[in-house]
C-alpha positions as CSV (number, residue, x, y, z in Angstrom):
1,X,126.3,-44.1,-21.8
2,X,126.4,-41.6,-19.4
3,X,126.9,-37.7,-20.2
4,X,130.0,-35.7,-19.5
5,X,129.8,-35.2,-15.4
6,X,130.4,-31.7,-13.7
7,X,133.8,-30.9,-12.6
8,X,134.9,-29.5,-9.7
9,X,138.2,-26.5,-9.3
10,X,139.8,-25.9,-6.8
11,X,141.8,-22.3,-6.8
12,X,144.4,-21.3,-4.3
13,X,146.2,-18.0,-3.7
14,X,143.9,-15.4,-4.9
15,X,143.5,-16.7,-8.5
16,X,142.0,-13.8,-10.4
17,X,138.6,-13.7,-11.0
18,X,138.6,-14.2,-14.6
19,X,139.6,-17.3,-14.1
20,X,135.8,-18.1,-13.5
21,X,134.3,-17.5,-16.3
22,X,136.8,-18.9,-18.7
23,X,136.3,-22.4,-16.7
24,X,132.9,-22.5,-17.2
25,X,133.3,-21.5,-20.8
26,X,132.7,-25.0,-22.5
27,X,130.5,-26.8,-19.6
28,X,129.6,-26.3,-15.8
29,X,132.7,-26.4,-13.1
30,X,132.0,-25.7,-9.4
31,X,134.5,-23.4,-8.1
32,X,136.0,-23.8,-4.4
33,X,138.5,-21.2,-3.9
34,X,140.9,-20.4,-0.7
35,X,142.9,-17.4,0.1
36,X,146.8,-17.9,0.4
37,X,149.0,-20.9,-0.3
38,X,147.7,-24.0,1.7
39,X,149.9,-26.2,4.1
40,X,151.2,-29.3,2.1
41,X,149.7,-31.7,4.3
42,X,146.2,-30.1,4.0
43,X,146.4,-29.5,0.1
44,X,147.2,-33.6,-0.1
45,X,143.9,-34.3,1.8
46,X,141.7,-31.4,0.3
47,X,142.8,-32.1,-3.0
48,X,141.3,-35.3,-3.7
49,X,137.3,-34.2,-4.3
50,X,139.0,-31.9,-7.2
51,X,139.4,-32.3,-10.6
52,X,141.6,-29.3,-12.0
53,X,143.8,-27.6,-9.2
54,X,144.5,-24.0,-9.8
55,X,148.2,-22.6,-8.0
56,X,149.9,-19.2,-8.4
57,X,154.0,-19.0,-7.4
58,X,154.1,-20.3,-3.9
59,X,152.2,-23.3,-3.8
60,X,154.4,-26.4,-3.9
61,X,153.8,-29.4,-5.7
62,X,155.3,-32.5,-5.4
63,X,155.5,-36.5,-6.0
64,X,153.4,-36.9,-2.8
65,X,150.9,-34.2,-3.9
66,X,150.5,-36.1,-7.3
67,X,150.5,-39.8,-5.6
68,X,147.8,-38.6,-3.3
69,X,145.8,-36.3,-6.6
70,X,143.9,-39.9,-7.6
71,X,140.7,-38.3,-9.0
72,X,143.0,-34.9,-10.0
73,X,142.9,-34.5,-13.8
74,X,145.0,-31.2,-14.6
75,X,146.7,-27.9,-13.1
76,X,146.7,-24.7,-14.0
77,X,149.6,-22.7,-12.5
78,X,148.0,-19.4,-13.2
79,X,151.6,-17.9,-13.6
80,X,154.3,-17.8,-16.1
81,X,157.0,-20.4,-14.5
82,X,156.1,-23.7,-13.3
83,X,159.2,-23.9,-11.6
84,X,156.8,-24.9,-8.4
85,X,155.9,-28.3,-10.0
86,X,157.1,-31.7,-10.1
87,X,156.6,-32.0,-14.1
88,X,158.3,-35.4,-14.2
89,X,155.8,-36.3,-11.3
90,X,152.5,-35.2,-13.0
91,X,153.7,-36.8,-15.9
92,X,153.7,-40.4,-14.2
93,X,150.2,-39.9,-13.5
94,X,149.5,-38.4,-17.3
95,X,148.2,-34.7,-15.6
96,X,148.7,-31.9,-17.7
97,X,150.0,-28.7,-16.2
98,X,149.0,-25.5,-17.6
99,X,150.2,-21.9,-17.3
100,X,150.2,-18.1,-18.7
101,X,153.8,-17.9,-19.9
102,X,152.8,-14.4,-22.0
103,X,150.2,-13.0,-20.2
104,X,152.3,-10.5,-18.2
105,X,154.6,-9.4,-21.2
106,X,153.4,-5.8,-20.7
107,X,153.7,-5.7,-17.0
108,X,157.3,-7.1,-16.8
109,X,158.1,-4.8,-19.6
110,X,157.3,-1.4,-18.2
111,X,158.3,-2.6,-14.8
112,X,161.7,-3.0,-16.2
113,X,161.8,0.2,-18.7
114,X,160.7,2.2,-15.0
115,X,163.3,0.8,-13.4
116,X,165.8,1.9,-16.2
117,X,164.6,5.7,-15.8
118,X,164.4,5.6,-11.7
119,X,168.0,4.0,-11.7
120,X,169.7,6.8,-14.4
121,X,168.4,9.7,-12.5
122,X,169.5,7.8,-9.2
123,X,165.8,8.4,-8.0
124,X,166.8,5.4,-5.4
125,X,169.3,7.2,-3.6
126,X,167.5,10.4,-3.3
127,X,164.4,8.9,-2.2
128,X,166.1,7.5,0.7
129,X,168.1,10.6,1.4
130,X,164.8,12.6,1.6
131,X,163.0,10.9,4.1
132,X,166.0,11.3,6.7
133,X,165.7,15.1,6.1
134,X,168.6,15.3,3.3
135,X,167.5,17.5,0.2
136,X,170.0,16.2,-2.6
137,X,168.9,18.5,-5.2
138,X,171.8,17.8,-7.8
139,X,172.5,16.5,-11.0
140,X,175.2,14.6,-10.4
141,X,175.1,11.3,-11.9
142,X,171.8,11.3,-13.2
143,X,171.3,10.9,-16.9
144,X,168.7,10.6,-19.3
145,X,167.8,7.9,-21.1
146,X,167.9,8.5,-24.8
147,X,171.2,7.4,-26.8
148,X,172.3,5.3,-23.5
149,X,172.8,1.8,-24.6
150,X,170.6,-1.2,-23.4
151,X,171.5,-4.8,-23.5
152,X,168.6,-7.4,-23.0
153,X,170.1,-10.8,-22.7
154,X,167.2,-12.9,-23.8
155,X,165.4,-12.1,-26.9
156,X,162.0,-13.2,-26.2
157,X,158.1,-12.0,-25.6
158,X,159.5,-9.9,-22.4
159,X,162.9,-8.6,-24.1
160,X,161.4,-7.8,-27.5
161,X,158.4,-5.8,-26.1
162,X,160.8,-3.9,-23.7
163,X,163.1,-3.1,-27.0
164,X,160.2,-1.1,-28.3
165,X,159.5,0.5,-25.5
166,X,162.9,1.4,-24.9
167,X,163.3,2.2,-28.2
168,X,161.0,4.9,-28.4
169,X,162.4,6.7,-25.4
170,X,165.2,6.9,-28.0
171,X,168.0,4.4,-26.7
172,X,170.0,1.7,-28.5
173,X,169.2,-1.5,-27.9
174,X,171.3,-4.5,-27.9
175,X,170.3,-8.1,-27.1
176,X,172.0,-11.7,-26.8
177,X,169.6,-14.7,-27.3
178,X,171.0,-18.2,-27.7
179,X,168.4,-18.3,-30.9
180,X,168.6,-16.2,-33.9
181,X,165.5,-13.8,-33.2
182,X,163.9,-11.2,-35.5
183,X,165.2,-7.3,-34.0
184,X,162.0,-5.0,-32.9
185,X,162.5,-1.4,-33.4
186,X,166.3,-0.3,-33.8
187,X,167.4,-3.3,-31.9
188,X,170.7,-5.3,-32.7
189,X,172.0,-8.3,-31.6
190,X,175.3,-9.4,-30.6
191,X,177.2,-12.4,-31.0
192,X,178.2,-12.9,-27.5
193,X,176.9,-12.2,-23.8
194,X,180.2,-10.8,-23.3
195,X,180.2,-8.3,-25.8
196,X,177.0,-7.1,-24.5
197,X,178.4,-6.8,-21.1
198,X,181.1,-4.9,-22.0
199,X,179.3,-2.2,-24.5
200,X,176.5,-1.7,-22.4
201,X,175.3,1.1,-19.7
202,X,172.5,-0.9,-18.4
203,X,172.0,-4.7,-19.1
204,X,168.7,-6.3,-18.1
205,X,168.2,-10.3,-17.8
206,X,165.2,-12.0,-19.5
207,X,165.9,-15.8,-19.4
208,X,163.8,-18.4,-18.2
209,X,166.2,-20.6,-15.3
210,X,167.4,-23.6,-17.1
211,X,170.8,-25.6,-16.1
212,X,172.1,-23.3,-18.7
213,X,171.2,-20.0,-17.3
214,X,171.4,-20.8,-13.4
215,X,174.0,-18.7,-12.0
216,X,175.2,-16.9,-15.4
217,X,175.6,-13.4,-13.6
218,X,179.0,-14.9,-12.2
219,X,181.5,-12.7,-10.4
220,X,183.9,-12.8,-13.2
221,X,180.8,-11.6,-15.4
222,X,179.3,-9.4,-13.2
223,X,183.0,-7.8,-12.9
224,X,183.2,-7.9,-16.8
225,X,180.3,-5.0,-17.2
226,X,180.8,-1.6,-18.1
227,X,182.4,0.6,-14.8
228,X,179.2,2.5,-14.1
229,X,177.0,0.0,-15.5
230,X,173.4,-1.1,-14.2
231,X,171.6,-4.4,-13.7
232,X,168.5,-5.7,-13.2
233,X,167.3,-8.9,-12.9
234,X,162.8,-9.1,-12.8
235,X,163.3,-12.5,-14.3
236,X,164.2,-15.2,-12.1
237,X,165.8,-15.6,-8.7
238,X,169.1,-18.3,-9.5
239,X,170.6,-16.0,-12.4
240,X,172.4,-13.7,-10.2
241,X,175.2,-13.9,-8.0
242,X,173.9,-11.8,-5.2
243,X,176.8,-11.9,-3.1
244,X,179.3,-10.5,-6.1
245,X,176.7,-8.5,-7.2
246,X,176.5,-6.7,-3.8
247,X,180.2,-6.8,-3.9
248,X,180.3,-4.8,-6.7
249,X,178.1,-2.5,-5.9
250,X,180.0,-1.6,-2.4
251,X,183.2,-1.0,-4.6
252,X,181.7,1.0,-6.7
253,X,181.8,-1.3,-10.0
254,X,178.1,-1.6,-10.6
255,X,176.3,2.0,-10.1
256,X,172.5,0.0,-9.3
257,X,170.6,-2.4,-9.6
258,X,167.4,-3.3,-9.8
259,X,166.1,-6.6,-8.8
260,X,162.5,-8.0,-8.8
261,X,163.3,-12.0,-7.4
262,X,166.0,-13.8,-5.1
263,X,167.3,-17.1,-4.6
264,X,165.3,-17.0,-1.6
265,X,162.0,-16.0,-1.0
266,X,159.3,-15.5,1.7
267,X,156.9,-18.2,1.3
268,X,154.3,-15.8,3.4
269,X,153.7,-12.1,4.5
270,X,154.7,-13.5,7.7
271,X,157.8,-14.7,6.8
272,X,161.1,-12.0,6.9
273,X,162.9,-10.9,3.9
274,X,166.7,-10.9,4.1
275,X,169.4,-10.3,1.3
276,X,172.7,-8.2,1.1
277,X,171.1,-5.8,-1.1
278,X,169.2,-4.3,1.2
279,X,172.1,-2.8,2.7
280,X,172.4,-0.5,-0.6
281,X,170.5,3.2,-1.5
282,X,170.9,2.7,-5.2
283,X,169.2,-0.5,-5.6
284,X,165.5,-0.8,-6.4
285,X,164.2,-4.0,-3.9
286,X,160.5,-5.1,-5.1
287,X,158.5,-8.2,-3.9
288,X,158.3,-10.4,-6.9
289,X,156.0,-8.1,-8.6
290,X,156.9,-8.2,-12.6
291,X,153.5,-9.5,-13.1
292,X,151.5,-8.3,-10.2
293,X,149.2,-6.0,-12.3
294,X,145.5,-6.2,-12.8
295,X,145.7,-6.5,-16.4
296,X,148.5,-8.5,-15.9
297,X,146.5,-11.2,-13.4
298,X,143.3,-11.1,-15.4
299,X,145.0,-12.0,-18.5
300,X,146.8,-15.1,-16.8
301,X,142.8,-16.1,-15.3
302,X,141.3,-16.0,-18.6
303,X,144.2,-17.5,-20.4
304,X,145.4,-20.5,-18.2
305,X,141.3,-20.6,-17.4
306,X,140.4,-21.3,-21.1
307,X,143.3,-24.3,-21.5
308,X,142.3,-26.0,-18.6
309,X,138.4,-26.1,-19.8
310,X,139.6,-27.1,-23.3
311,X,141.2,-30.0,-21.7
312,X,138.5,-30.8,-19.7
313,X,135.7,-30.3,-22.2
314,X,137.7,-30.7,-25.4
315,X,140.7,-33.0,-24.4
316,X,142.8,-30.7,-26.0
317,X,146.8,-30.4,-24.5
318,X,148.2,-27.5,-26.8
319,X,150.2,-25.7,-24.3
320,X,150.6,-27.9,-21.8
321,X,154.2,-28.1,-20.6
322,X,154.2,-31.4,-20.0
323,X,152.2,-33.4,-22.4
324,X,152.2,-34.1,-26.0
325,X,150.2,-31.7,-27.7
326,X,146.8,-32.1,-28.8
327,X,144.4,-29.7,-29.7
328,X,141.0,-31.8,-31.7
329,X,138.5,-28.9,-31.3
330,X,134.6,-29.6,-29.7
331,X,133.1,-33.3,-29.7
332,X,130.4,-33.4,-32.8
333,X,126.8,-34.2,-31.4
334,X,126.4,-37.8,-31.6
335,X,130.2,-38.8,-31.2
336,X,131.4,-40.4,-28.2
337,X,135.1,-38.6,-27.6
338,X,137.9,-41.2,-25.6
339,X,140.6,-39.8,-24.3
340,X,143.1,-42.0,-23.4
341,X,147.2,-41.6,-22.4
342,X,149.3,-44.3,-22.2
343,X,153.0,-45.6,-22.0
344,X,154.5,-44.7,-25.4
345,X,155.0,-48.1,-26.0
346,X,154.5,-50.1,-29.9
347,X,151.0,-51.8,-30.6
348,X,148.6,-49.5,-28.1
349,X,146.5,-48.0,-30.6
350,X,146.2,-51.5,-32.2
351,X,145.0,-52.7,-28.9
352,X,143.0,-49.6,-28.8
353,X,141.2,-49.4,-31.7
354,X,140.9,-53.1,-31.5
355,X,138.7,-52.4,-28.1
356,X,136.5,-49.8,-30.0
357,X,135.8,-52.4,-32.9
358,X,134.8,-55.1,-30.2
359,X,132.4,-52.8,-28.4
360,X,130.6,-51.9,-31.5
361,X,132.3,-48.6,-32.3
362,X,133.2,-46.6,-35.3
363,X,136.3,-44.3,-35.2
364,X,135.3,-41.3,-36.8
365,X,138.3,-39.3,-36.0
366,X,141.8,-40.4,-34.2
367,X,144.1,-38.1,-32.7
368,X,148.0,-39.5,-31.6
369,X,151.1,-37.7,-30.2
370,X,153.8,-38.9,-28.2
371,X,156.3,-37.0,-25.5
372,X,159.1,-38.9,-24.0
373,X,157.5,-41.8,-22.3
374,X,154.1,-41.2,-22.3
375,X,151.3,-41.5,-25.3
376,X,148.2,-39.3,-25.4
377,X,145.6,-41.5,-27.8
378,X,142.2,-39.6,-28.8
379,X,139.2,-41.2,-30.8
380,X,135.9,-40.2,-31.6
381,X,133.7,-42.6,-31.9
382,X,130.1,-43.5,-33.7
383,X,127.9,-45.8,-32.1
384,X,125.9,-46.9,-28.9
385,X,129.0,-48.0,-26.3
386,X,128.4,-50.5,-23.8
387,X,128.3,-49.6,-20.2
388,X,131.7,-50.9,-19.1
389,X,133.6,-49.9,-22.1
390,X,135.6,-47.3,-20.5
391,X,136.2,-49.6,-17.8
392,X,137.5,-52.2,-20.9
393,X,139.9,-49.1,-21.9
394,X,141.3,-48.5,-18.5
395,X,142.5,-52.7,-18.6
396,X,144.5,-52.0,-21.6
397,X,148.1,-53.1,-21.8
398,X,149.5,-49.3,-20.9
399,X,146.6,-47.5,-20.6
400,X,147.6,-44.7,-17.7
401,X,144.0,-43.6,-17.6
402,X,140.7,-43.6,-19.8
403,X,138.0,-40.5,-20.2
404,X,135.0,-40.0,-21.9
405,X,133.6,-37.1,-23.4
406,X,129.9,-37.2,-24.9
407,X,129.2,-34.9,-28.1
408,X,126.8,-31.9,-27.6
409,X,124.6,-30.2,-30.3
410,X,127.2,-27.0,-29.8
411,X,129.6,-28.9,-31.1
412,X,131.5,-28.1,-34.4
């Protein structure tokens, strides 16, 4: 039987660094990377001498990426959302996408808590005021933070670590989840978004998009805040709606905002950014950036790094987001590891390990979990396998595709 072969990543859009290292963790992977977010056409063709595919936010990928990915094995969107993916699509072809959905907790966190302080002290409008000339040396309007109340609609990594921090500066803290979650610091929940709206002097959103959550900032909702009252939205682009929210701040109903991503977004440097809210001196525009730290990036290399090389060296799924979950730790020395999904249908793994008993093999260990349509089947097996018995496996009634993993003395 042959030994595990080398693999070969491809990384895209300035994938951090660390990313390297936790690749190679388990086994040797040749790294290829390229600066920026390739042209779709391009990406199809490159991407068929690689085995893992590493993306960031822009980089698109479709049913024709994954129809034309034939030797592709897994992505890693090194990144939070994998809004950018055709899940349903990489599913088909049983390719599990990865990503980092905690590794920028901090980042988004203190973005958001600085955004709190510049907007109470209206830091926005004077900074514009001062470089035409204007010296607006006054206290009007501008407020600490301590005893203001702060409402966090989603209860998660992101809003519970901001509800410490927010804490500590001393202000109340209110949050809305749709699940019962345990309160950090003096937090409190509320029974209803909009109670929170109404009670609070700044509310900040921290929901992933979801049919649910897609345009939840309505106009009547929007309007239903606190006269006076902040937002900011450094979660995702579809939550808001921009037009009443700039609406709202022209009358006067909304004193700031402070919003990190848009419905639309420059897919490029080159490409011009253009919303409503730029026409306002209290609002606080930034790029997309809730993440865009150091520690933030290196994090999401070493943690999206290390799933993809357990898959690859391991077999293991845990955390994929589209894939039943898996996680059978290293191949023993002298086991023969066969990965294998399939179509969840009845009688595969009697087929299967009917297959392993005709080519001689002992199953040592099985693995078995099932998602929706599709069937991830794992067995360790004892024994000298004949040359073509992946190639029997791949045959199978159902089998998607067939892999083999050969044990080394480091493993467990």
């Amino acid at each position: 039987m042959p030994s595990t072969p080398n693999f070969k990543a491809l990384l895209v859009e300035n994938v951090h660094e660390d990313a390297d290292g936790a690749l190679q963790a388990h086994g040797p992977v040749e790294i290829v990377r390229r600066s920026g977010s390739p042209d779709a056409k391009a990406l199809r063709e490159e991407v068929t001498g690689y085995d893992v595919l590493g993306i960031r936010s822009r980089t698109q990928l479709d049913a024709a990426f994954f129809e034309a990915a034939d030797r592709l094995k897994a992505v890693g969107c090194f990144c939070i959302g994998t809004n950018q993916v055709d899940l349903e699509a990489a599913s088909r072809r049983a390719i599990p996408v990865f990503n980092a959905p905690f590794a920028n907790t901090r980042s988004v966190a203190e973005l958001t808590m600085a955004s709190i302080v510049m907007l109470m002290r209206r830091i926005p409008e004077k900074m514009f005021a001062i470089r035409e000339g204007e010296w607006l040396k006054t206290a009007n309007g501008a407020h600490e933070v301590r005893k203001k109340k702060l409402g966090i609609v989603g209860y998660g990594n992101i809003g519970a670590q901001l509800s410490v921090i927010a804490s500590a500066l001393g202000m109340h803290v209110y949050y809305y989840d749709i699940e019962p979650k345990l309160a950090h610091g003096n937090a409190r929940p509320v029974d209803s978004l909009e109670t929170l709206l109404q009670t609070c002097d700044v509310v900040t959103l921290h929901v992933p998009s979801t049919p649910r959550t897609k345009g939840m900032m309505t106009r009547e909702r929007i309007r239903a805040m606190a006269p006076g009252s902040f937002l900011i939205n450094q979660a995702r682009g579809d939550l808001v709606d921009i037009d009443a929210l700039a609406e709202a701040l022209r009358d006067g109903h909304i004193a700031g905002a402070a919003v990190d991503v848009f419905p639309v977004e420059p897919k490029s440097k080159e490409e011009r950014f253009e919303s409503p809210l730029q026409a306002f001196d209290n609002v606080i525009l930034t790029p997309h950036i809730g993440g865009s730290t150091l520690e933030a990036q290196a994090a999401i290399g070493s943690d999206t790094g290390s799933k993809l090389a357990k898959f690859l060296f391991e077999g293991a799924t845990l955390h994929a987001v589209n894939f039943p979950q898996v996680e059978p730790g290293p191949v023993r020395e002298g086991r023969t590891r066969l990965l294998v999904p399939h179509l969840n249908q009845p009688g595969f793994l009697r087929r299967l390990n009917d297959a392993a008993e005709r080519a001689g093999a002992n199953v040592a260990a099985q693995y078995l979990q099932t998602e929706g349509e599709l069937g991830y089947a794992i067995a360790d097996l004892e024994g000298d396998l004949p040359n073509d018995f992946q190639q029997r496996i791949e045959t199978l009634d159902g089998t998607i595709w067939a892999r083999l993993i050969r044990g080394s003395a480091g493993g467990a």
